[in-house]
C-alpha positions as CSV (number, residue, x, y, z in Angstrom):
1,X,82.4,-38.0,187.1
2,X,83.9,-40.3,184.7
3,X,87.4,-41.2,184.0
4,X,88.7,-42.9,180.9
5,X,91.4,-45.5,181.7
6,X,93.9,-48.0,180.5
7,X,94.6,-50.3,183.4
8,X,98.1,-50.9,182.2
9,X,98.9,-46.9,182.9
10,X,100.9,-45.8,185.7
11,X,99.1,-42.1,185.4
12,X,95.7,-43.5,185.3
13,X,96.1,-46.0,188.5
14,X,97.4,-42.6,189.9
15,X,94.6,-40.3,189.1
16,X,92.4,-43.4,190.5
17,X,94.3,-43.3,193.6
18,X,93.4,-39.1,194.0
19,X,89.7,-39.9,193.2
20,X,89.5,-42.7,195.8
21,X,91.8,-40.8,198.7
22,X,89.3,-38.1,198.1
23,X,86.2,-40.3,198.0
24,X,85.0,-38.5,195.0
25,X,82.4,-40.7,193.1
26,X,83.2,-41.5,189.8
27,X,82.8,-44.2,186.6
28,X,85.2,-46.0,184.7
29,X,85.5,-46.3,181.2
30,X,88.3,-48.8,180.2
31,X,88.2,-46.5,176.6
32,X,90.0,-49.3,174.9
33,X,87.9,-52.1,175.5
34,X,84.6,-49.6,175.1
35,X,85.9,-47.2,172.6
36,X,84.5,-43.5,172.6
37,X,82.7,-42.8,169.4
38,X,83.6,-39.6,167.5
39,X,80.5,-37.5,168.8
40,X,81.6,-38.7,172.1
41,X,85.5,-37.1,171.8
42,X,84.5,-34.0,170.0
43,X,82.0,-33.6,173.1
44,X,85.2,-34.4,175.0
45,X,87.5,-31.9,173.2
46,X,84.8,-29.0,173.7
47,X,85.0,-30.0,177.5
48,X,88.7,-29.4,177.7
49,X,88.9,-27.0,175.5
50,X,91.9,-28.4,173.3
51,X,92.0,-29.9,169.3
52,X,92.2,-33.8,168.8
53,X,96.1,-33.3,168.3
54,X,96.3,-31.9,171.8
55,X,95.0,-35.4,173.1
56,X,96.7,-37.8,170.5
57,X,99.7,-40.4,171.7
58,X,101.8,-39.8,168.9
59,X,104.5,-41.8,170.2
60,X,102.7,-45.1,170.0
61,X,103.7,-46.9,167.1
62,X,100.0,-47.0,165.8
63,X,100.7,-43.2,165.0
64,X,103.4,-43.9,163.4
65,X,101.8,-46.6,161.4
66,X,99.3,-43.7,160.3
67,X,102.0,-41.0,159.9
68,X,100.3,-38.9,162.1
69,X,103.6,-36.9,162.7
70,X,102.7,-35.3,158.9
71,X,99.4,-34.6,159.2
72,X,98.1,-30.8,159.2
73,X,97.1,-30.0,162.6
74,X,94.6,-27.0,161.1
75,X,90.6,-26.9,161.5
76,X,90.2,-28.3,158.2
77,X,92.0,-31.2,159.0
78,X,90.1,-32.1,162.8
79,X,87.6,-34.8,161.4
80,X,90.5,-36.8,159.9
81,X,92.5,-36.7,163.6
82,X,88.9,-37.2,165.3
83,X,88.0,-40.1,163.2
84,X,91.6,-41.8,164.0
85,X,90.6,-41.5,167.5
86,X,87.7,-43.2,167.4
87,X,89.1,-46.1,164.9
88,X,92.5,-46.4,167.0
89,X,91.2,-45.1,171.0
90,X,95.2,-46.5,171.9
91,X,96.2,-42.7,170.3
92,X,93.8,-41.0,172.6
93,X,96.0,-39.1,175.8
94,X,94.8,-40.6,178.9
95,X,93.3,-40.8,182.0
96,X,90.7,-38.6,180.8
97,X,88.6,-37.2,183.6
98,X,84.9,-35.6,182.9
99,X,83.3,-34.1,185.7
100,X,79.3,-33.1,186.5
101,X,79.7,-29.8,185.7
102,X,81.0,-29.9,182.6
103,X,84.3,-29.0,182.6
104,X,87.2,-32.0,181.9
105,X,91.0,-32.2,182.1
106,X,93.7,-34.4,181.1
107,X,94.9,-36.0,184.4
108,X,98.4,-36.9,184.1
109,X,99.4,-35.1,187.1
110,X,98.1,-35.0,190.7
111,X,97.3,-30.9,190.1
112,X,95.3,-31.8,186.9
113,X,93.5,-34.2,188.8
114,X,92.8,-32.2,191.8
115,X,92.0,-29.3,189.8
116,X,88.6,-31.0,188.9
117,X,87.3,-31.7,192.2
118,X,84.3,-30.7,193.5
119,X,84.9,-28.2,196.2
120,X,85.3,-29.3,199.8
């Protein structure tokens, strides 16, 4: 299992907090100091099953540098979001938590989080 986190988040201490009360073994990837590539989130994206606008911050002012709030969020337009993922990984929803057996979730509630354990 891995979990991509930003120390400085409240929802990403908490996640880590799940993971260690339920002694579940796991890696962390501090995702801005070791930034996923773009092969890396559209492998992430398949896992949860969601589009790069599904997992993008647009509140931080970085979006709004970019003007993200215009952008198409259509098919044709995924490489551009994608590619601002990887270029700017602040933008990118977090903790991200990829388990074993290939499935992923967004863990910014206990119920996401405990939804991807492994079964007692």
């Amino acid at each position: 299992m891995e979990i991509w986190v930003n120390p400085a988040c409240s929802k990403c201490r908490s996640a880590l907090s799940i993971l260690d009360a339920e002694a579940v073994g796991y890696t962390v990837r501090r995702y801005l100091d070791d930034p996923p590539s773009e092969a890396e989130i559209r492998s992430v994206l398949e896992r949860l099953g969601l589009e790069p606008w599904d997992i993008t911050r647009t509140g931080e002012s970085t979006a709004k540098e970019l003007g993200l709030a215009d952008w198409p969020r259509e098919p044709d337009h995924r490489d551009r979001w994608i590619a601002a993922l990887a270029q700017h990984p602040i933008l990118i929803q977090r903790p991200i938590i990829t388990a074993d057996d290939g499935t992923a979730v967004v863990g910014r509630t206990e119920e996401a989080v405990r939804s991807i354990l492994p079964p007692a």
